[in-house]
C-alpha positions as CSV (number, residue, x, y, z in Angstrom):
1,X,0.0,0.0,0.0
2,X,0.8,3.8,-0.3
3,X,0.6,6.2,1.8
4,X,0.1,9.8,1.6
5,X,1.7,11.4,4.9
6,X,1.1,15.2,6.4
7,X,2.7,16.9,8.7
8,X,2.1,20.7,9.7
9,X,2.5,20.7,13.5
10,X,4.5,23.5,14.3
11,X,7.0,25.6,11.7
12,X,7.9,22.7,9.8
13,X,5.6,21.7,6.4
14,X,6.4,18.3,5.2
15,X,5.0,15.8,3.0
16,X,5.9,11.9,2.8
17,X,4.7,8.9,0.5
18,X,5.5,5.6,1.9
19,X,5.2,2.8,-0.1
20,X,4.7,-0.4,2.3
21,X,5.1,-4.3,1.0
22,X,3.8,-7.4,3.4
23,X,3.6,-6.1,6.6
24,X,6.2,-3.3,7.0
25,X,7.9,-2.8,10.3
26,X,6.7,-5.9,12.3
27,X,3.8,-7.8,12.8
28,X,1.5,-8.3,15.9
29,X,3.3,-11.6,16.7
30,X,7.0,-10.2,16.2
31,X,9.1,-11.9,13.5
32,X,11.1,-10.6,10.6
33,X,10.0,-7.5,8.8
34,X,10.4,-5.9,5.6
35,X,8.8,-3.3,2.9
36,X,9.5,0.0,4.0
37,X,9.9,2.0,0.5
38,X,10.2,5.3,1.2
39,X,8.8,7.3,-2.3
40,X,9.6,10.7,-1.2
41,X,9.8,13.0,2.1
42,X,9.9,16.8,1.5
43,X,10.2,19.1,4.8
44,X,9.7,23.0,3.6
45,X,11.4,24.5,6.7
46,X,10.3,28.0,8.4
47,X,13.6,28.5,10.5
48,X,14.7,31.7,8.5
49,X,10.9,33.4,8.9
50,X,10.4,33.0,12.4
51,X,14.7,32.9,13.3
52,X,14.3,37.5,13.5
53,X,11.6,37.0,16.2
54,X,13.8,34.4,18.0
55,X,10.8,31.7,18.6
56,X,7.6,30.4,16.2
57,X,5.1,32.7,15.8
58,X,1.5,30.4,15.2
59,X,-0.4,32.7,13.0
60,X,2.7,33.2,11.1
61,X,3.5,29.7,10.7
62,X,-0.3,29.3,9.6
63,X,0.1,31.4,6.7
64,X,3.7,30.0,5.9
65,X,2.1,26.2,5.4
66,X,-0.9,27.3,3.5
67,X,1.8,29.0,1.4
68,X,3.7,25.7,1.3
69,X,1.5,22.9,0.8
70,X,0.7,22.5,-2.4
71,X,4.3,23.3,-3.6
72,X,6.0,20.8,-1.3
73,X,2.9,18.1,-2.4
74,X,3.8,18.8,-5.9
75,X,6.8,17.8,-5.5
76,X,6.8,15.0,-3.2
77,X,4.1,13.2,-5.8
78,X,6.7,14.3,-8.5
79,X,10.1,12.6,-7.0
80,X,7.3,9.6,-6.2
81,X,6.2,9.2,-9.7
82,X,3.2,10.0,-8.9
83,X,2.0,13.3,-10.6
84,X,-0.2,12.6,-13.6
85,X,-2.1,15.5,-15.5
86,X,-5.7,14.6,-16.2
87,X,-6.2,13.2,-19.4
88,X,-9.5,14.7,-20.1
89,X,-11.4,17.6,-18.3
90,X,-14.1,16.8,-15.8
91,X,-17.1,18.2,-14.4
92,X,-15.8,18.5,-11.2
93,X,-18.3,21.8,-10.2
94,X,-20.1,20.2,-7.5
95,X,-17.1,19.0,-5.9
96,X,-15.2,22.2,-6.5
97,X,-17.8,23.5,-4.2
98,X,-17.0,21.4,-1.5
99,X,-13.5,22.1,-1.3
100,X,-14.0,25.9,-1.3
101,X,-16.1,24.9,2.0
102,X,-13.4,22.9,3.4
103,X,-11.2,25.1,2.8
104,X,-13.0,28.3,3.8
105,X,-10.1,29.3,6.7
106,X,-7.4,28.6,4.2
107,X,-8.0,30.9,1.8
108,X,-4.5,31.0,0.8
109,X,-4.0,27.5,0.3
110,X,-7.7,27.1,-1.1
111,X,-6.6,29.2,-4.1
112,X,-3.5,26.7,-4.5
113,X,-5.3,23.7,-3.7
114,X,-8.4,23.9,-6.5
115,X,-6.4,24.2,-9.6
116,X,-4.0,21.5,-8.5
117,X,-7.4,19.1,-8.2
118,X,-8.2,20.1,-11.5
119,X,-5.1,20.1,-13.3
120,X,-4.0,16.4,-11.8
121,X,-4.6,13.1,-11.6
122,X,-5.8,11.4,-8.3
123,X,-2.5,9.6,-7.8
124,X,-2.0,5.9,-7.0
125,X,-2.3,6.4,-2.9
126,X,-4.2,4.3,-0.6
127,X,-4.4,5.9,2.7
128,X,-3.7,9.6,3.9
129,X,-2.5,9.9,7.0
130,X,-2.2,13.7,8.3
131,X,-0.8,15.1,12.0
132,X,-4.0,16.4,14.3
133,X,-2.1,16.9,17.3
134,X,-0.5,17.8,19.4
135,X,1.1,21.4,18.3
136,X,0.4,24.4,16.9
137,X,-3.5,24.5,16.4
138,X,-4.0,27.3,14.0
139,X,-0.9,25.3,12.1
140,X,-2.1,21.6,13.1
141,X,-5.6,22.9,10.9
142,X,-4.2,23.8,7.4
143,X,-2.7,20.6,7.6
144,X,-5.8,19.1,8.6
145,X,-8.5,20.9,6.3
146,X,-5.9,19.7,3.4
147,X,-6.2,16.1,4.2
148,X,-10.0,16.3,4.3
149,X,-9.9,18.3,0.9
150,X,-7.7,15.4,-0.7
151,X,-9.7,13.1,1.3
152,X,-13.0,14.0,-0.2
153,X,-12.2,14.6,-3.5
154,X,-10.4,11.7,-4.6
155,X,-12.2,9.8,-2.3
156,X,-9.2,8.5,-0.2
157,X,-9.6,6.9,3.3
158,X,-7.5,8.9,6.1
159,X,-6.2,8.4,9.3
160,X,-5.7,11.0,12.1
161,X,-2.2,10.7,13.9
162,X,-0.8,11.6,17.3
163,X,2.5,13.4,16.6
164,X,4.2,12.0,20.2
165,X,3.5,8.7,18.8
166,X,4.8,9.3,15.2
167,X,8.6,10.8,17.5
168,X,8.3,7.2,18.8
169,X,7.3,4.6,15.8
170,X,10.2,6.4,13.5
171,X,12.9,4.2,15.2
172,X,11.0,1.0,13.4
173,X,12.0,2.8,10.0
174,X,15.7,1.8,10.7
175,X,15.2,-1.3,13.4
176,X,12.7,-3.2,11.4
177,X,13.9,-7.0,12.2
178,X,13.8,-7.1,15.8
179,X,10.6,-9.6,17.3
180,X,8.2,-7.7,19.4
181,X,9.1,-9.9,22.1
182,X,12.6,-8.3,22.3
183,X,11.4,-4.8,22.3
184,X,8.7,-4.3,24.9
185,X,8.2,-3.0,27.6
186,X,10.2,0.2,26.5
187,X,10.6,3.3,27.6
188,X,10.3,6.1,25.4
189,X,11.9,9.3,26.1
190,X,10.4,11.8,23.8
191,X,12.5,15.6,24.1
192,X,11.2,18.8,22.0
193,X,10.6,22.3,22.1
194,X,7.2,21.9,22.8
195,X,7.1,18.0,25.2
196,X,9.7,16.7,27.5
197,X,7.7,13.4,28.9
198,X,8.6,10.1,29.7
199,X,6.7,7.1,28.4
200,X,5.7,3.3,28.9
201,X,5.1,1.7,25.7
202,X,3.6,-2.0,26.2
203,X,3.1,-2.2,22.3
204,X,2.0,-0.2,19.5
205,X,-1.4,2.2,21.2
206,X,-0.3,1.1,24.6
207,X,1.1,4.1,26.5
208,X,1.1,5.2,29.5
209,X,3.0,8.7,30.8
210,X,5.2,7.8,33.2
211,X,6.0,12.0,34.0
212,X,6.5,15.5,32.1
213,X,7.6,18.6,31.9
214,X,5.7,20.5,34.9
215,X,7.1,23.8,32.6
216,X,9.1,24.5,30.0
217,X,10.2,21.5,27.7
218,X,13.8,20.9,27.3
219,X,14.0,22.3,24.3
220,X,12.3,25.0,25.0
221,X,15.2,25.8,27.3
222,X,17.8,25.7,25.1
223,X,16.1,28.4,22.8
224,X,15.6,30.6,26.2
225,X,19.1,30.5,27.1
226,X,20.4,30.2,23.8
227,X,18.6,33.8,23.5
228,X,20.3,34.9,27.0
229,X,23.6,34.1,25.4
230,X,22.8,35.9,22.0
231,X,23.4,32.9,20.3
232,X,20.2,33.0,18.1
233,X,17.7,30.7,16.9
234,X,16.8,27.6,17.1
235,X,18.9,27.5,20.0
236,X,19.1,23.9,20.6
237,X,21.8,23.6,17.2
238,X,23.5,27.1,18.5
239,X,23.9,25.7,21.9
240,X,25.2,22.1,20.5
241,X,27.5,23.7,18.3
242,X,29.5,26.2,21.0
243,X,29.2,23.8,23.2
244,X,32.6,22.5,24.1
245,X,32.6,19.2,25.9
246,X,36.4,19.5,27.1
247,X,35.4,22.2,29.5
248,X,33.8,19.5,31.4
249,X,37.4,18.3,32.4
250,X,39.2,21.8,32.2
251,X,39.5,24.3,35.1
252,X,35.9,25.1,36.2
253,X,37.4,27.3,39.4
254,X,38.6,29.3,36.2
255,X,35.3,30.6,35.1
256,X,33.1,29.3,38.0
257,X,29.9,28.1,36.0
258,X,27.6,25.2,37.6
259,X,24.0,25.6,37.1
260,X,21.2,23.5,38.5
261,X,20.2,20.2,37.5
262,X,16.2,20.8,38.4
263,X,14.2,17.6,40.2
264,X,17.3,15.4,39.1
265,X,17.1,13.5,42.5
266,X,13.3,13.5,43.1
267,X,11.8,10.3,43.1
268,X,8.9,11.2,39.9
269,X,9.3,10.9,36.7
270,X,8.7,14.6,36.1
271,X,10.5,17.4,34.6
272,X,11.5,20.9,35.2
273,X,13.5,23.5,32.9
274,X,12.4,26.9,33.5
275,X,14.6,26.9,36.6
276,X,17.8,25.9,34.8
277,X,17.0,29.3,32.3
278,X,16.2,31.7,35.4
279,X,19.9,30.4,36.8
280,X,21.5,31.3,33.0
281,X,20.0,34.7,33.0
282,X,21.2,35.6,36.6
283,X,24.9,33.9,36.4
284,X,24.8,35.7,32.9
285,X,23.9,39.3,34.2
286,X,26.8,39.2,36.5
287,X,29.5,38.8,33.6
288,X,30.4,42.1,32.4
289,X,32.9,40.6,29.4
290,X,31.4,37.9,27.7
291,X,34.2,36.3,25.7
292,X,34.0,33.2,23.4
293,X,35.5,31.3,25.9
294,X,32.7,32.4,28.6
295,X,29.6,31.5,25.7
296,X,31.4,28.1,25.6
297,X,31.7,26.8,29.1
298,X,28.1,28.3,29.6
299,X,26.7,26.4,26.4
300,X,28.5,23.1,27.4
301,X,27.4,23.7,31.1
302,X,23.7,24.3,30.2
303,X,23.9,21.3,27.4
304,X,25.5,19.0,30.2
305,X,22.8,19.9,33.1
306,X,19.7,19.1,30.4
307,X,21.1,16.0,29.5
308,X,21.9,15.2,33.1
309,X,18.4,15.9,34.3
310,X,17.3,13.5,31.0
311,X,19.4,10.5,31.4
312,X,18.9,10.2,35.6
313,X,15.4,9.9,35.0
314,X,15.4,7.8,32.2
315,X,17.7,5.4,33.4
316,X,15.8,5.2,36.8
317,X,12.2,5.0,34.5
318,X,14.0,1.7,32.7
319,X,15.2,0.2,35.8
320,X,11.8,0.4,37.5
321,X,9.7,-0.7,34.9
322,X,12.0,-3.4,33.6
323,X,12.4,-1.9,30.0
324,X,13.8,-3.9,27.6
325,X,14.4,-0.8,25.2
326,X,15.0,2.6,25.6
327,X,13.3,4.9,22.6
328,X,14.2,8.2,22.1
329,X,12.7,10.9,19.8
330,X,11.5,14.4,19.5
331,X,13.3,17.2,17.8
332,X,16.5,17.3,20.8
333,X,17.2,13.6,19.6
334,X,18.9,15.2,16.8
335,X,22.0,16.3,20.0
336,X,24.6,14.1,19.5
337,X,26.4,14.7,23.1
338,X,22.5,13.5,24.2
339,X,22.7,10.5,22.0
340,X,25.9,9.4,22.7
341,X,26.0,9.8,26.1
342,X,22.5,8.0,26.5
343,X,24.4,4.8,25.0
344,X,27.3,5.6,27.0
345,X,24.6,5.5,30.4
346,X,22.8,2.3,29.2
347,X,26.1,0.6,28.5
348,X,27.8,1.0,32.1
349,X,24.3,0.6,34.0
350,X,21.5,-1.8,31.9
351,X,23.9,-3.3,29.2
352,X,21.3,-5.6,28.5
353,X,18.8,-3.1,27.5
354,X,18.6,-2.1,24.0
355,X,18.3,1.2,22.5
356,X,16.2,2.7,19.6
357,X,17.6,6.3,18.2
358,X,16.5,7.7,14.9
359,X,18.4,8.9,12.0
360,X,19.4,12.5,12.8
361,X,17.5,13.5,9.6
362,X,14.0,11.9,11.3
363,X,14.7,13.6,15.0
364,X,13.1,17.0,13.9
365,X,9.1,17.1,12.8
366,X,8.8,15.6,8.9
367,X,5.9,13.3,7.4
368,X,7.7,10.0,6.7
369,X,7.2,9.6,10.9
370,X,3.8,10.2,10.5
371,X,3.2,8.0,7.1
372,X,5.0,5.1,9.4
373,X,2.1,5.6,12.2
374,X,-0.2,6.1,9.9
375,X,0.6,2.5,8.7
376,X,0.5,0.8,12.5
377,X,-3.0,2.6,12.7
378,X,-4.5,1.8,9.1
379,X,-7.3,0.1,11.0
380,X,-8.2,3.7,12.6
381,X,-9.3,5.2,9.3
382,X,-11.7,8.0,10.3
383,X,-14.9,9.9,7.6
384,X,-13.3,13.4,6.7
385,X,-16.3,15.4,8.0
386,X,-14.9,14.1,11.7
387,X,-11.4,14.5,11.8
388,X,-10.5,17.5,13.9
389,X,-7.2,19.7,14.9
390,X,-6.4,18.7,18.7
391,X,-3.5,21.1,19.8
392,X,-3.2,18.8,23.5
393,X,-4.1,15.9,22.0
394,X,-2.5,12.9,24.8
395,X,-0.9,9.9,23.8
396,X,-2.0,7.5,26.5
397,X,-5.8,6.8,26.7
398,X,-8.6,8.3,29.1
399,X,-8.8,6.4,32.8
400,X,-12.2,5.2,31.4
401,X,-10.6,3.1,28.3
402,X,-8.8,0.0,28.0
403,X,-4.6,0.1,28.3
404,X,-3.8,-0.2,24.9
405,X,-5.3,-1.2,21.3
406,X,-5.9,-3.5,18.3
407,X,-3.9,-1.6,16.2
């Protein structure tokens, strides 16, 4: 099967077909897997719109995706093989109609959007799967509102999908042969700008949030003080990339720097980052000369105390619940001091657990992640008219339902 994948959550608009053979990633009773054909995955990034205002602006991003869309579909269809022009013109009037009322809070992409319809071919896709939370909302519904105008048009089942979840399934895009048996349970450590949370997976739909961020998420932090430190934005790459990991070892008396490691010892699984930003802007008001060498042991020490305050609780979340995996995703994934001292952590204290990390490329937001969930919940398919933008949409299920799914 192929599937069309969506993805408009925050400042990033991407678009992903997935071509899937037997049963892709692995099946419900474990075993080898194979079919993962990835057709094309285009990510339009924002980064240089919103990087002058040091932070995503949502009605701005808004306009940016309904600006991007079609564009970034064209071409995704086009590296896939996919974009035919219609061989003969259609009455297509009635249906025109519909996706003008669809599309009636997208203007801009709605003017984008009908011509396309008319000009091509419904291409050879069998599922849609689009991005409905959580995230931006006014960004999370042009992205929406574009699935149900494909949806209904060509007449093409789709498939809501939580964007936590998609950070998480990823890592079966490169781990694909290992028996369910080996993997679960796991505990997924998911780190963004927007989430910082801690989660029990059982199996594929059964979560269970083990603890949070009671503030701001990690990577949230990183763009605060990377803005303290006039390093720019996103701050997370800025931060990585002065960052000097030899200062751990070198004279710290020499420029005294040692910042807080927030909740590190309490006994929760929860989070807490906007503490570690207040003690960056108060050490950083007392330096009058702020040389390169200052921006660097400040950069590594903020980097170091996140990462700190990331691994402690993940390591004591796997312990505790017996994990037999650690799965890390989210945007921060993409930190390769994070990722390397995670497998440095997990080697010295549970060598026997394993460890799932995506590609750097599939650690930031794209629609390939969300094609692959899209794919574990191709069972879920929802009618257009229903599917609806849910910027706090939670991964684990309501007290009231069952732990876990069929999917």
């Amino acid at each position: 099967m192929k599937i069309l994948a969506i993805e408009t959550s925050c400042d990033d608009t991407g678009i992903a077909i997935l071509e899937v053979s037997k049963t892709g990633g692995f099946s419900a009773q474990g075993g080898p897997a194979s079919g993962w054909n990835v057709l094309s995955n285009i990510i339009s990034s924002q980064i240089k719109v919103h990087k002058k205002y040091g932070g995503v602006y949502p009605m701005l991003a808004k306009r940016e995706h309904q600006k991007n869309l079609v564009p970034v579909f064209k071409k995704a269809l086009k590296e896939a093989k996919l974009l035919k022009n219609q061989k003969a013109k259609k009455n297509q009037k009635a249906k025109s109609k519909n996706v003008k009322s669809i599309l009636e809070r997208e203007p801009e992409l709605y003017k984008k959007t009908l011509p396309f319809l008319k000009k091509y071919e419904k291409p050879d896709v069998d599922l849609i799967s689009v991005t409905n939370g959580p995230g931006l909302e006014p960004c999370l519904w042009v992205g929406v509102n574009f699935a149900k105008a494909l949806s209904y048009f060509w007449n093409i089942q789709i498939v809501p999908v939580n964007h936590i979840e998609s950070h998480i399934l990823v890592n079966f895009m490169e781990h694909k042969t290992w028996n369910i048996k080996q993997i679960f349970p796991a505990v997924c450590l998911v780190v963004s700008g927007g989430h910082t949370q801690l989660i029990l997976m059982r199996g594929i739909g059964k979560y269970k949030i083990l603890g949070e961020t009671r503030d701001d998420a990690a990577g949230e932090c990183f763009d605060k003080c990377a803005k303290i430190l006039g390093l720019g934005y996103p701050g997370g790459p800025a931060i990585a990339k002065l960052a000097d990991t030899r200062c751990l070892s070198l004279d710290r008396h020499r420029v005294s720097i040692q910042l807080p490691r927030p909740m590190i010892n309490t006994k929760d699984y929860d989070f807490s980052f906007s503490g570690l930003k207040t003690a960056v802007l108060y050490a950083d008001r007392k330096i009058k000369n702020k040389t390169k060498k200052y921006k660097e042991r400040m950069a590594t020490e903020v980097q170091q105390a996140v990462i700190d305050v990331l691994l402690k609780k993940t390591i004591k979340a796997a312990k505790d619940f017996k994990a037999k995996t650690i799965i890390l995703g989210g945007g921060v994934s993409a930190n390769e001091e994070l990722r390397r001292q995670l497998k440095q952590k997990i080697q010295k204290e549970i060598p026997d657990t394993k460890c799932l990390i995506p590609d750097t490329v599939l650690s930031t937001d794209n629609a390939l992640m969300t094609a692959i969930t899209g794919f574990y919940h191709r069972n879920k398919k929802q009618a257009w008219q229903k599917i609806k933008a849910k910027a706090n949409l939670r991964i684990e299920k309501k007290p009231s339902e069952p732990f876990g799914s069929t999917a």
